[in-house]
C-alpha positions, 0 to 999 in steps of 0.5 A, a space after each residue: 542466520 535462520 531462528 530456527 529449523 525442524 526436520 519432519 517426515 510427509 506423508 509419503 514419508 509415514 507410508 515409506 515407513 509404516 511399509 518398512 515396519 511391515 517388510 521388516 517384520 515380514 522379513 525377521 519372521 520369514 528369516 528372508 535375506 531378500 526382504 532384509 535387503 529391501 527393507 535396508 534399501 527403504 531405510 536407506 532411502 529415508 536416510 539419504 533423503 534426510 541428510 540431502 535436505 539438510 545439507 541443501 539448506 545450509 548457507 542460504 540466504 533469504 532476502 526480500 524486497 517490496 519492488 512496487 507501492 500499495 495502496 489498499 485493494 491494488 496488487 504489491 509486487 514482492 520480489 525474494 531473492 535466495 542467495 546459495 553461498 556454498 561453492 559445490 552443492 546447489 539447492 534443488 526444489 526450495 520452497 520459500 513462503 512468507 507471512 504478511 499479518 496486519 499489526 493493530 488487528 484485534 480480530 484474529 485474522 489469519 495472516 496472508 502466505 503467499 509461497 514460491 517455489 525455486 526449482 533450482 538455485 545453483 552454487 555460489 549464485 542467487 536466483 530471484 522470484 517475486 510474487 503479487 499479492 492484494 491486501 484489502 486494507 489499510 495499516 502496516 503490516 509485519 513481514 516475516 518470517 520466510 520459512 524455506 523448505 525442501 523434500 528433496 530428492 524423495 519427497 519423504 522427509 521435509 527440512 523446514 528452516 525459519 529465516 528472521 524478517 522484521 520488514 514492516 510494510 505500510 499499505 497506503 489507503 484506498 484511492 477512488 475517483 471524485 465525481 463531477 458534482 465535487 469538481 463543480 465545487 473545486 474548479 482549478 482557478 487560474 493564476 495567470 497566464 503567462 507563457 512557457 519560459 522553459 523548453 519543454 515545460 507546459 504549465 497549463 492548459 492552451 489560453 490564448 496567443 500574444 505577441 513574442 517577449 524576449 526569452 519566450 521558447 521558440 516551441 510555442 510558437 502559434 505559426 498560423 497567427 504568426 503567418 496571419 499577423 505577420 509577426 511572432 505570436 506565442 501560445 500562453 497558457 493558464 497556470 494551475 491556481 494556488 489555491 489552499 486547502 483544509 481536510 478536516 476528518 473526523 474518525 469516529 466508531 462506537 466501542 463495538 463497531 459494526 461492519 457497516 461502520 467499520 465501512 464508513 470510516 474506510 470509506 471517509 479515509 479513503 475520499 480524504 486520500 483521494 482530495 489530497 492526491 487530488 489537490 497535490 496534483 494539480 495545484 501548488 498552494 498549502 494544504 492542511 491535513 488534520 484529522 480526530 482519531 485514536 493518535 491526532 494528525 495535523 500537517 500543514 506544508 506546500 502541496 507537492 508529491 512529498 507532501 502527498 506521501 506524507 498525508 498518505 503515510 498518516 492517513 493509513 496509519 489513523 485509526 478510528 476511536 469512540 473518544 476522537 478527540 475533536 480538539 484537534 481540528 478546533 485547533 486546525 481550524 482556528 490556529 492553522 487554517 487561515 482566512 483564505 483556506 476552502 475547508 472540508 470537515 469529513 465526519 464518521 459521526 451519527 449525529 452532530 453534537 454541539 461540539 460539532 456544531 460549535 467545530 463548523 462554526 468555527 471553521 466556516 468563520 473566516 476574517 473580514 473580506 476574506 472568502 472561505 468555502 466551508 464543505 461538511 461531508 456526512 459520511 452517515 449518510 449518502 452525501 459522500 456517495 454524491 462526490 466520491 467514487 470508490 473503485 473496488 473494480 478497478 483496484 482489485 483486477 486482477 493482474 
């Protein structure tokens, strides 16, 4: 049920009437029929047009509904079905916008409106219509509500009704591209090499080829071996390494960022995504994410595409503090990561203070005999550029 409406004259509308005024007034002072009728006819007008887009809103319904995912910088589709429940009447030039603000945003910004327009919508059917929207950052947005209206059929009077939608939409952070420099860092180590079991599953890339085992798939078969040694020969594969991985991000802003800092943190955020993404893609070891914000983070599960969107959902929503707690990841580094964890401390912050400093120690610390790879990535300054690519490009094409 609509939370409100409102009835309003256009534009054109306060021209029909103003016109009206004049030929009534013309009329009553000429005491001219003619003119009396014209004037009956110009009020009839506004009449009927009010009364035929009042009645062509009622019994609508307004549904919406996010058909793709979003990540900060790509384009959303939304797609908004409106539902004509009478059975005679049909709805005729309707108008549908909706309102998409972000929550959390002390800065005023006016929210996005994006409109459609349904030319017809027949009795007892619904028609569906989906616009693309780009939202530049990150967080959960608030949708709603969707204002329908019409001016049909005269375009005079406007009949505007206020549909609720507490929808809640959470725009994941922006992915970008990891350079080759980081990738010299983080090569894939190989686990085995073993080959493929399963009909139709590559675990890796091609190794080598070794002598045909019982239960091997006959798919695998390397036939010019097999024709060279005179006997079966299967491809084997390398399989992706397990290795494990700790994303340390420390979000921290001063209590009157500047926009250049505003970018840095977006910036940190966004290469943290791009690692987890990265790592749950092509390995199957526990990754640890932990971040120092306004509300700490700290997860620590198998990397895998559940694992991804979890870390995504966290990372959109963690918001940059002056007072980051640095606690947080002390207590990752110590108590979660362990021995065998590479770990990649991503910080916001101008300078290294001791905390810091003593926070470094204690992740590149690992246990006797055990290697740990320790990676601090300055978002201050231009390290972060030398490992990541953001894309903005790419992202914001148009679609």
């Amino acid at each position: 049920m609509p939370t409100r409406h409102r009835t309003s004259l256009c534009r054109e509308g306060w021209y029909s009437l103003l016109l009206l005024a004049v030929v009534l007034t013309w009329a009553l002072l000429r005491e001219n029929n003619l003119l009396l009728l014209v004037a009956g006819l110009m009020f009839a007008m506004l009449l009927i047009n009010w009364r035929l887009s009042v009645a062509a809103l009622g019994r609508l319904e307004v549904r919406r509904c996010a058909v793709s995912g979003a990540h900060a910088g790509s384009w959303l589709t939304i797609e908004v079905e409106v539902v004509n429940t009478r059975r005679r009447l049909g709805s005729w030039a309707l108008s549908v916008e909706d309102s998409l603000k972000r929550q959390d945003d002390q800065r005023g910004v006016q929210p996005v409106r994006p409109a459609l327009m349904f030319p017809y919508v027949p009795a007892g059917q619904s028609v569906r219509q989906s616009y693309r929207v780009c939202l530049p950052q990150r967080g959960r947005y608030a949708m709603g509500p969707l204002r329908v209206s019409t001016r049909f059929p005269f375009g005079l009077v406007q009949r505007a009704l206020w549909h609720p939608g507490d929808d809640q939409l959470l725009v994941l952070p922006r992915l970008g591209r990891l350079r080759p420099a980081w990738l010299q860092h983080y090569q894939p180590a190989p686990h085995g090499t073993r080959g493929a079991r399963r009909p139709g599953c590559v675990p890796g890339d091609f190794f080598a080829v070794r002598e045909w085992q019982a239960g091997d798939s006959v798919r695998w078969v390397h036939w010019r071996s097999t024709a060279r040694h005179r006997e079966l020969v299967v491809r084997q594969f390398e399989q992706p390494g397990e290795r494990e991985l700790g994303v340390l991000l420390d979000l921290w802003e001063p209590d009157e960022p500047q926009p250049d800092q505003r970018q840095r943190v977006e910036l940190a955020v966004s290469f943290a995504a791009t690692l987890v993404v990265d790592f749950c893609r092509s390995n199957r070891g526990q990754l640890l994410l932990a971040t120092a914000s306004a509300r700490p983070v700290c997860v620590e599960k198998p990397a895998s595409l559940a694992m991804s969107r979890e870390a995504l959902e966290a990372l959109a929503l963690a918001q940059a503090s002056p007072n980051a707690p640095l606690s947080a990841l002390r207590g990752a580094a110590f108590s979660r990561a362990r021995p065998q964890f590479d770990v990649v401390l991503i910080s916001t912050r101008e300078r290294a203070g001791a905390e810091l400093e003593a926070l470094l120690a204690a992740a590149g610390s690992a246990a006797p005999g055990a290697r740990r790879r320790l990676v601090h990535v300055a978002a201050s300054d231009s390290t972060l550029a030398d490992y990541f690519e953001d894309d903005r490009r790419l992202a914001e094409a148009p679609p």
